[in-house]
MMTF fields as JSON, N, C-alpha, C and O atoms, coordinates in Angstrom:
{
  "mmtfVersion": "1.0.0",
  "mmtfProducer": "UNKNOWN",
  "numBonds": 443,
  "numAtoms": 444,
  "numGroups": 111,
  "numChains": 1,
  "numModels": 1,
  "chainsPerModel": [1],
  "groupsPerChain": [111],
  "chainIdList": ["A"],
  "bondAtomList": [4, 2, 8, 6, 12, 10, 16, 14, 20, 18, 24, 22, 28, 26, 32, 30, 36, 34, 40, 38, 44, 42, 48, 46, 52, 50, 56, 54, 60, 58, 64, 62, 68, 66, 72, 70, 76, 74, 80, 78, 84, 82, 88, 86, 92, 90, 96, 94, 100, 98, 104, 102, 108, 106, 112, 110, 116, 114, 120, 118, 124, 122, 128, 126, 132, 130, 136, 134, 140, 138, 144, 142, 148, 146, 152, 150, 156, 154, 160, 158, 164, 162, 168, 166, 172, 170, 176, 174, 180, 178, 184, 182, 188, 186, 192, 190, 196, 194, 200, 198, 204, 202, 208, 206, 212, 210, 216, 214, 220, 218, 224, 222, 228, 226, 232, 230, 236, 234, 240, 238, 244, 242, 248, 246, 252, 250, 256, 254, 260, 258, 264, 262, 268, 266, 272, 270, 276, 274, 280, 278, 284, 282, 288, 286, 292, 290, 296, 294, 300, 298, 304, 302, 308, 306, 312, 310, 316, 314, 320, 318, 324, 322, 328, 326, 332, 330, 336, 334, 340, 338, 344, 342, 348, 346, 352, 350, 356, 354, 360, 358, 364, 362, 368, 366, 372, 370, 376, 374, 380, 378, 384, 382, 388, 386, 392, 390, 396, 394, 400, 398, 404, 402, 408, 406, 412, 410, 416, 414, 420, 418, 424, 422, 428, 426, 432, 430, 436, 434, 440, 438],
  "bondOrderList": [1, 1, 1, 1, 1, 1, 1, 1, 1, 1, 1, 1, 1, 1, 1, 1, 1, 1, 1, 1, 1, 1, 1, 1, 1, 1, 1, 1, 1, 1, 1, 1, 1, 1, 1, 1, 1, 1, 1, 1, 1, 1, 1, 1, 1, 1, 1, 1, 1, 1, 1, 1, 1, 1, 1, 1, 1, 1, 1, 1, 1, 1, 1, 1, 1, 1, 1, 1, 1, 1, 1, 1, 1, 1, 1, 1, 1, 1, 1, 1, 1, 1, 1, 1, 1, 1, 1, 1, 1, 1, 1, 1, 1, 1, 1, 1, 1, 1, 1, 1, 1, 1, 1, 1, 1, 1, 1, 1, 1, 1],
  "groupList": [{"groupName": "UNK", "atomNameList": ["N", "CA", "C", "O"], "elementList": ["N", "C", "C", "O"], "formalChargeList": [0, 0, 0, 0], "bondAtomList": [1, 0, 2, 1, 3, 2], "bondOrderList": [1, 1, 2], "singleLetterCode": "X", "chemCompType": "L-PEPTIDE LINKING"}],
  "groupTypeList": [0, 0, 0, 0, 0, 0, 0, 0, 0, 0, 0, 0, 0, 0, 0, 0, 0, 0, 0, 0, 0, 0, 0, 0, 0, 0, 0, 0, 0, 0, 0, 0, 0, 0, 0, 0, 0, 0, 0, 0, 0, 0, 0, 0, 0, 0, 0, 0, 0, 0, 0, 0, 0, 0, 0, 0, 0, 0, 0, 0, 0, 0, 0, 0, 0, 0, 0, 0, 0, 0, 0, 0, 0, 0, 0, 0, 0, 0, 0, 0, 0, 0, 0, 0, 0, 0, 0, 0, 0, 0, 0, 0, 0, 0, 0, 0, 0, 0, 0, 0, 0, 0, 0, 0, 0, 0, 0, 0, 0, 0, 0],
  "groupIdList": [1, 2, 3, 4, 5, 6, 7, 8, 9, 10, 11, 12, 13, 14, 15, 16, 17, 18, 19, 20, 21, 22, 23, 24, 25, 26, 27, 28, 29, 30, 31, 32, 33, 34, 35, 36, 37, 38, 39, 40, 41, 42, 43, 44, 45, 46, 47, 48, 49, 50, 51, 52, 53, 54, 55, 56, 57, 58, 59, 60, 61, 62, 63, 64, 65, 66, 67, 68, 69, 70, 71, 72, 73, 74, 75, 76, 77, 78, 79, 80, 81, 82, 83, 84, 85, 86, 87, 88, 89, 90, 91, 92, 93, 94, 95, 96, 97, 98, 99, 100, 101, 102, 103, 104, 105, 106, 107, 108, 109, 110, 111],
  "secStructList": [7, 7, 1, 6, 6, 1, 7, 2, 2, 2, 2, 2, 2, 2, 2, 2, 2, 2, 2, 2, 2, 2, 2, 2, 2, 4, 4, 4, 3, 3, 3, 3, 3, 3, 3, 1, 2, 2, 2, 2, 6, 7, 7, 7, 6, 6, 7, 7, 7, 3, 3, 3, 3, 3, 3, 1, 1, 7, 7, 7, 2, 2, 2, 2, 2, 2, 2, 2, 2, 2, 2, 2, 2, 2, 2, 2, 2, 2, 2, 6, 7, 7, 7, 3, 3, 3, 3, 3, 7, 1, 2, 2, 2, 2, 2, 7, 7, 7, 1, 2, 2, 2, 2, 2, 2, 2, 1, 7, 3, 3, 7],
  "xCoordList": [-43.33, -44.224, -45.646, -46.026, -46.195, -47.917, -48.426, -47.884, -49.332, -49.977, -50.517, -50.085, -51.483, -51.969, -51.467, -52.058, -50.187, -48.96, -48.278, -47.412, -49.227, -48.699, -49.215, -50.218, -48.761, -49.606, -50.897, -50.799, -51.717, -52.374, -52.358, -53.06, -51.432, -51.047, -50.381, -50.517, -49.575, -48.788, -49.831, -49.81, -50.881, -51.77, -52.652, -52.784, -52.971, -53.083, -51.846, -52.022, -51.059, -49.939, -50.265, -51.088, -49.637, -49.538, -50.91, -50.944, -51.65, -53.258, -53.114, -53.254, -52.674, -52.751, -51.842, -51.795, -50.643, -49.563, -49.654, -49.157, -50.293, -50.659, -51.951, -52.306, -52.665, -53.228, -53.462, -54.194, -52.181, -51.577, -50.807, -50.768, -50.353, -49.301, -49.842, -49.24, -51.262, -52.434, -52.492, -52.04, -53.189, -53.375, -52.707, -53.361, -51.457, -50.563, -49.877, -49.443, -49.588, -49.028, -50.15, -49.748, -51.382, -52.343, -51.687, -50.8, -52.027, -51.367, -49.863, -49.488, -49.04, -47.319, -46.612, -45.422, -47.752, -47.419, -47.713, -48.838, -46.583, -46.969, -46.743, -46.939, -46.406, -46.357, -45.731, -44.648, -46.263, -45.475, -45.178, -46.048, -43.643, -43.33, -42.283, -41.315, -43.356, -42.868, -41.501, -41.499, -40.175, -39.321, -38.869, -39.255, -37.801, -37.051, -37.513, -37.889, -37.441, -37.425, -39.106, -39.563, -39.821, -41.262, -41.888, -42.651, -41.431, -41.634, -41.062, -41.616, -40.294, -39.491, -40.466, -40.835, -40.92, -41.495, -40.78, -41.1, -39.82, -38.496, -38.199, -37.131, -39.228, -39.316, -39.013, -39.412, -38.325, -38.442, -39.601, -39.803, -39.917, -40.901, -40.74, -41.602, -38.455, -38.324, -38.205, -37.519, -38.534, -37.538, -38.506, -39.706, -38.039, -38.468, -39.519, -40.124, -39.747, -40.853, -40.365, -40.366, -39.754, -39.14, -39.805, -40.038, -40.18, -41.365, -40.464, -39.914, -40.543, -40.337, -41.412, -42.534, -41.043, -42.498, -41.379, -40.155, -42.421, -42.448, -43.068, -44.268, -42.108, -42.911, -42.812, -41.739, -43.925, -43.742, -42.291, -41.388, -42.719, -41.537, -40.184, -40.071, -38.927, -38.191, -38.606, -39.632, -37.627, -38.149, -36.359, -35.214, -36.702, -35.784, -36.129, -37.268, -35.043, -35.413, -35.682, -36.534, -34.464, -34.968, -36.209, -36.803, -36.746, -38.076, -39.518, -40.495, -38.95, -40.197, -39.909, -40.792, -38.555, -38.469, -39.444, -40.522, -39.299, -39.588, -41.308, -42.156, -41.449, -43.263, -44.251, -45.368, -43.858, -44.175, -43.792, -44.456, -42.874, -42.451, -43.751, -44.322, -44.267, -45.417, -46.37, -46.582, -46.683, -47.455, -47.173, -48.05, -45.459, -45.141, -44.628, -44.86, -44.084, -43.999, -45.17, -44.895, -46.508, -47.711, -48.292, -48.81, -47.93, -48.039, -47.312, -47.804, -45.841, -44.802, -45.492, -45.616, -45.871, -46.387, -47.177, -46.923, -48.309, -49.454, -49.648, -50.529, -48.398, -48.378, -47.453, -47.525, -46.014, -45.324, -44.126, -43.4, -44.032, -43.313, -42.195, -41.747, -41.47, -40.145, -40.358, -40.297, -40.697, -41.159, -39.879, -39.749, -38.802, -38.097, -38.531, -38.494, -38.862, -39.251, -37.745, -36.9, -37.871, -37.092, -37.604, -38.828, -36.946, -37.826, -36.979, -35.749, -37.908, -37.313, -38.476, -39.643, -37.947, -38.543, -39.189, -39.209, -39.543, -40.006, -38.714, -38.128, -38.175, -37.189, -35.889, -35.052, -35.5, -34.402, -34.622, -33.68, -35.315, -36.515, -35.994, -35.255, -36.622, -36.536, -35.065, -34.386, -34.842, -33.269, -31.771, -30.772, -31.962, -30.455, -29.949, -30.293, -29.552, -28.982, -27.622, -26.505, -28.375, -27.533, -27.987, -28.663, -27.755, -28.274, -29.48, -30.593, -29.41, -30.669, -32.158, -33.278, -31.564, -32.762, -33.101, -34.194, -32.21, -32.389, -33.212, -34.013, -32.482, -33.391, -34.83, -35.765, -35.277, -36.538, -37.385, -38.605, -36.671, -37.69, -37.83, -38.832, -36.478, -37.3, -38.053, -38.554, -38.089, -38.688, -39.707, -40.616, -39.625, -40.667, -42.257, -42.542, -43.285, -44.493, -45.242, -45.54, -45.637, -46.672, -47.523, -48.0, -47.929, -49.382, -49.778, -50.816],
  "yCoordList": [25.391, 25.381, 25.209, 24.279, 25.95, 25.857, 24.308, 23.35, 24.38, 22.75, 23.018, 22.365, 24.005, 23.693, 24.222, 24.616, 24.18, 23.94, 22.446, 22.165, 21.648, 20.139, 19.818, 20.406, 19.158, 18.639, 17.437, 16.717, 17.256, 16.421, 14.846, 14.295, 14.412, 13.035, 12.829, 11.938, 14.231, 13.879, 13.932, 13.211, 15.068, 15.061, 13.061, 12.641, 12.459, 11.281, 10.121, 9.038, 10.485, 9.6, 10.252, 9.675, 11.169, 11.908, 11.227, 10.598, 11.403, 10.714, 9.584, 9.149, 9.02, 7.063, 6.653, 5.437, 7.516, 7.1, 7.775, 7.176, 8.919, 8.852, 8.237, 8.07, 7.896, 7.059, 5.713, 5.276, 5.07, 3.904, 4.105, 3.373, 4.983, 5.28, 5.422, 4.895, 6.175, 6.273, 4.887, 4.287, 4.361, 2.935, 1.839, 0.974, 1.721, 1.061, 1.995, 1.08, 2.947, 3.526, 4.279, 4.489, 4.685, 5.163, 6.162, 6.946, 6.148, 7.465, 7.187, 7.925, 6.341, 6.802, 7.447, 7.754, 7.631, 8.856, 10.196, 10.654, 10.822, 12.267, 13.435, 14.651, 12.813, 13.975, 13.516, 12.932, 13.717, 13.191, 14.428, 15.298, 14.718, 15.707, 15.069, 14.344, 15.996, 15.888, 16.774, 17.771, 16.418, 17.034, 17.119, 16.162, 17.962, 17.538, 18.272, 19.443, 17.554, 18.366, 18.57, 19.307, 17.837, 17.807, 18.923, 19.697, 18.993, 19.748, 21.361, 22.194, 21.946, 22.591, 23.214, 24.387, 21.867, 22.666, 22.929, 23.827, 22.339, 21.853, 20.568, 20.421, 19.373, 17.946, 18.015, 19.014, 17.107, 16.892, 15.333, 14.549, 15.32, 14.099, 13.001, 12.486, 12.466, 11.114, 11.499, 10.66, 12.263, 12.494, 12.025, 12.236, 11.361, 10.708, 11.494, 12.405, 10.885, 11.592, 11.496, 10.315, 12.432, 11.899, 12.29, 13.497, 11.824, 11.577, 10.965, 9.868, 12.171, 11.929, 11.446, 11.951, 10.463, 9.801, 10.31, 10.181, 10.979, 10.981, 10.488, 10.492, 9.416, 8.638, 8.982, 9.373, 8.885, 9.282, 8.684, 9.168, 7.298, 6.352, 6.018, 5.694, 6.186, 5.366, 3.973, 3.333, 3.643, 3.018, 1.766, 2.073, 0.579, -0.042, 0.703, 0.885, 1.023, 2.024, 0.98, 1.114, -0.333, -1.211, -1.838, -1.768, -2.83, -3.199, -2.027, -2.197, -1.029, 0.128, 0.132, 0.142, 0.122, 0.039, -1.263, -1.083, -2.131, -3.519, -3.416, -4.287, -2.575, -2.573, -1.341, -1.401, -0.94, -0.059, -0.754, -0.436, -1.55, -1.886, -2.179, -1.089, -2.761, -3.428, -1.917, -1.637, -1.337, -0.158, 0.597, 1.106, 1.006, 1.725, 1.038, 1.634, 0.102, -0.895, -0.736, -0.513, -0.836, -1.038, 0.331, 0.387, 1.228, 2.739, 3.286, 4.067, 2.747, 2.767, 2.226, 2.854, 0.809, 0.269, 0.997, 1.431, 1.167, 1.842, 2.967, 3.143, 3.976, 5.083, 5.135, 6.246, 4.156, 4.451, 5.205, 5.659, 5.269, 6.602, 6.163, 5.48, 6.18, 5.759, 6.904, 8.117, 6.012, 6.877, 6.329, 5.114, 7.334, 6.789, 7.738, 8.968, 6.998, 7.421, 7.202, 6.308, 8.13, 8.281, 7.858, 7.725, 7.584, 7.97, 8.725, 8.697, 9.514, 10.517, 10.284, 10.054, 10.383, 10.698, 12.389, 12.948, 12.749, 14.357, 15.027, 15.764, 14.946, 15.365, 15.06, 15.941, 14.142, 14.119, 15.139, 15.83, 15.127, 16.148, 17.77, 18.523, 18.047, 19.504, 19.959, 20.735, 19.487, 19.329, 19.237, 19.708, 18.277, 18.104, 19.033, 18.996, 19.394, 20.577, 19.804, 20.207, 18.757, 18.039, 19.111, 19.97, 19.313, 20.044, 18.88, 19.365, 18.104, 17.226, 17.505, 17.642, 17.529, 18.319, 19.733, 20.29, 20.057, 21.911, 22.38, 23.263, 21.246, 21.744, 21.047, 21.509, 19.757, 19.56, 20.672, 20.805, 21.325, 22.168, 23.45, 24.165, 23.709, 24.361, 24.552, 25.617, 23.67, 23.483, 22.559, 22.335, 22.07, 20.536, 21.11, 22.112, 20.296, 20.41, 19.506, 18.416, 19.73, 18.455, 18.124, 19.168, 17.206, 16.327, 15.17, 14.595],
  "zCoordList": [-40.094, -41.244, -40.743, -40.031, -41.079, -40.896, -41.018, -41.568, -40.498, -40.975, -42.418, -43.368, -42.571, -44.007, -45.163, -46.168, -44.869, -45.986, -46.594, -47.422, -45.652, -45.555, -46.932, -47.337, -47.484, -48.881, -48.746, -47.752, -49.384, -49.511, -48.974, -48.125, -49.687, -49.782, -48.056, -47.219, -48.075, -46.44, -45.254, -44.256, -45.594, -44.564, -44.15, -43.0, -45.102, -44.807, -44.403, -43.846, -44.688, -44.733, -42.748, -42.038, -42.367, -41.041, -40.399, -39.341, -40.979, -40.133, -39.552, -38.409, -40.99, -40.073, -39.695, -39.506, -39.398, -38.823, -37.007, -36.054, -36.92, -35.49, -35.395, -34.228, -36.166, -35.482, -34.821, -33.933, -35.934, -35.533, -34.231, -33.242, -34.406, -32.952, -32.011, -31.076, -31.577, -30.518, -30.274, -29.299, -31.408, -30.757, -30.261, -29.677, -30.399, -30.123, -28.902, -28.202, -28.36, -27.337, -26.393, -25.249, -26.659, -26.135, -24.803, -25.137, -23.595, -23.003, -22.524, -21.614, -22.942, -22.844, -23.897, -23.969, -24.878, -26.428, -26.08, -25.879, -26.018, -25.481, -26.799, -26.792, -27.556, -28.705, -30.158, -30.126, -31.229, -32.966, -33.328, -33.348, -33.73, -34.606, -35.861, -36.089, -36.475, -38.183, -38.167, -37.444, -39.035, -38.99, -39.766, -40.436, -40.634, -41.522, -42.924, -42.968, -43.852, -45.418, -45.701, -46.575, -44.863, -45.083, -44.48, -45.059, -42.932, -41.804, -42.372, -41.655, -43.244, -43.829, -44.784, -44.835, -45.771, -47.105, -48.025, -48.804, -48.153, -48.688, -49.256, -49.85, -49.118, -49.639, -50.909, -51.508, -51.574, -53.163, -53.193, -52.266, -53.953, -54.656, -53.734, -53.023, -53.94, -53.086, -51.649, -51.066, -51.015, -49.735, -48.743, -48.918, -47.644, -46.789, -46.232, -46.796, -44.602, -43.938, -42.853, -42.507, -41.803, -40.483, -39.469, -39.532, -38.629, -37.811, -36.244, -36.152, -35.006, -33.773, -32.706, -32.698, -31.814, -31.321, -29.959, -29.911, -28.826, -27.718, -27.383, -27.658, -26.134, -24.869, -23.619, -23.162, -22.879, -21.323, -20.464, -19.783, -20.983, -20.151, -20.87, -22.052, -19.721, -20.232, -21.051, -20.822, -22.025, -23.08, -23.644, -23.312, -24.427, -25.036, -26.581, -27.011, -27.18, -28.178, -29.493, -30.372, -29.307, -30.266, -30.593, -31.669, -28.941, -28.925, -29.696, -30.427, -29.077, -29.769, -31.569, -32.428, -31.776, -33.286, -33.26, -33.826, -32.874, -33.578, -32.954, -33.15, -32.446, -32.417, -33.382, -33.895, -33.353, -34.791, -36.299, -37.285, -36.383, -37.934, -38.333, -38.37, -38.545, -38.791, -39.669, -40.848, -38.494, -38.707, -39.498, -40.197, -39.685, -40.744, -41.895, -42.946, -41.991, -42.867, -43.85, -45.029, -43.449, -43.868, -44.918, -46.033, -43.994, -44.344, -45.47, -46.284, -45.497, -46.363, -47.91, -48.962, -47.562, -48.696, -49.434, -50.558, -48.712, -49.24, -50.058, -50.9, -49.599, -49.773, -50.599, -51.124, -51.324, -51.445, -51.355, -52.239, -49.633, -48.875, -48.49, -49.411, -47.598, -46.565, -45.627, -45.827, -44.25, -43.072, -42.338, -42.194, -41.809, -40.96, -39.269, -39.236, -38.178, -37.131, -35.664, -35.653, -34.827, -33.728, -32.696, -32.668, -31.752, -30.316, -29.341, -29.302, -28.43, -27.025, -26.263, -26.583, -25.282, -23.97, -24.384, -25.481, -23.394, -23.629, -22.971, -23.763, -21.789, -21.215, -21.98, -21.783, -22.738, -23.284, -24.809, -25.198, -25.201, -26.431, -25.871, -26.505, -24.489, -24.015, -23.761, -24.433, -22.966, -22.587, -22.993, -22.448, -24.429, -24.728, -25.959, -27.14, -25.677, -26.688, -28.202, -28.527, -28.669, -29.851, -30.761, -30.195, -32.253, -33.167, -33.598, -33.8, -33.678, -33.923, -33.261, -33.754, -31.709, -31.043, -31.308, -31.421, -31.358, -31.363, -33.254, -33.56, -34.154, -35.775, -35.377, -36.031, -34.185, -34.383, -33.29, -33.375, -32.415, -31.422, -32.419, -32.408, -33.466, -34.359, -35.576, -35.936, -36.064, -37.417, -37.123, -37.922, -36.148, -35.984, -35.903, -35.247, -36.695, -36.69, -35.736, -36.223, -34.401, -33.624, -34.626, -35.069, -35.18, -35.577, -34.914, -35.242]
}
């Protein structure tokens, strides 16, 4: 999906959520892709926002959950959204051939 097919409301929601993510991961963030019913153009009203965070480094996948909550927690509020986020490495991203990976290398939007 094109970017400026994104709607309004998502284009900010997407803003301050990498930008929270810059700041809190600064260069071991190698890439955010939007995925899913949003990434599609296909969202209904309630439907989430699913959002993949690549990191350079091996990683504890929980600790990283539990360092972002905050950030999206916050975002969630604000916006009234439900952001549920992933994490990959870039190599486990390129490489593994799950259908999970394979619908985000194709439908997935970098922002």
């Amino acid at each position: 999906m094109p970017t400026s097919t994104i709607n309004v409301q998502l284009k900010e929601i997407v803003a301050q959520t990498r930008q929270g993510l810059e700041n809190l991961y600064g260069e071991q963030l190698i890439r955010i892709i939007l995925y899913g019913s949003q990434a599609r153009g296909d969202a209904r009203p309630d439907s989430d926002i699913d959002i993949l965070i690549l990191l350079k480094e091996p990683f504890n996948y929980s600790q990283e959950s539990e360092r972002i909550s905050v950030l999206i927690a916050d975002i969630c509020l604000e916006h009234t959204v439900v952001i549920s986020c992933m994490f990959a490495t870039l190599q486990k991203y390129q490489e593994y051939e799950s259908g999970f990976f394979r619908n985000i290398r194709c439908e997935g939007v970098p922002i």
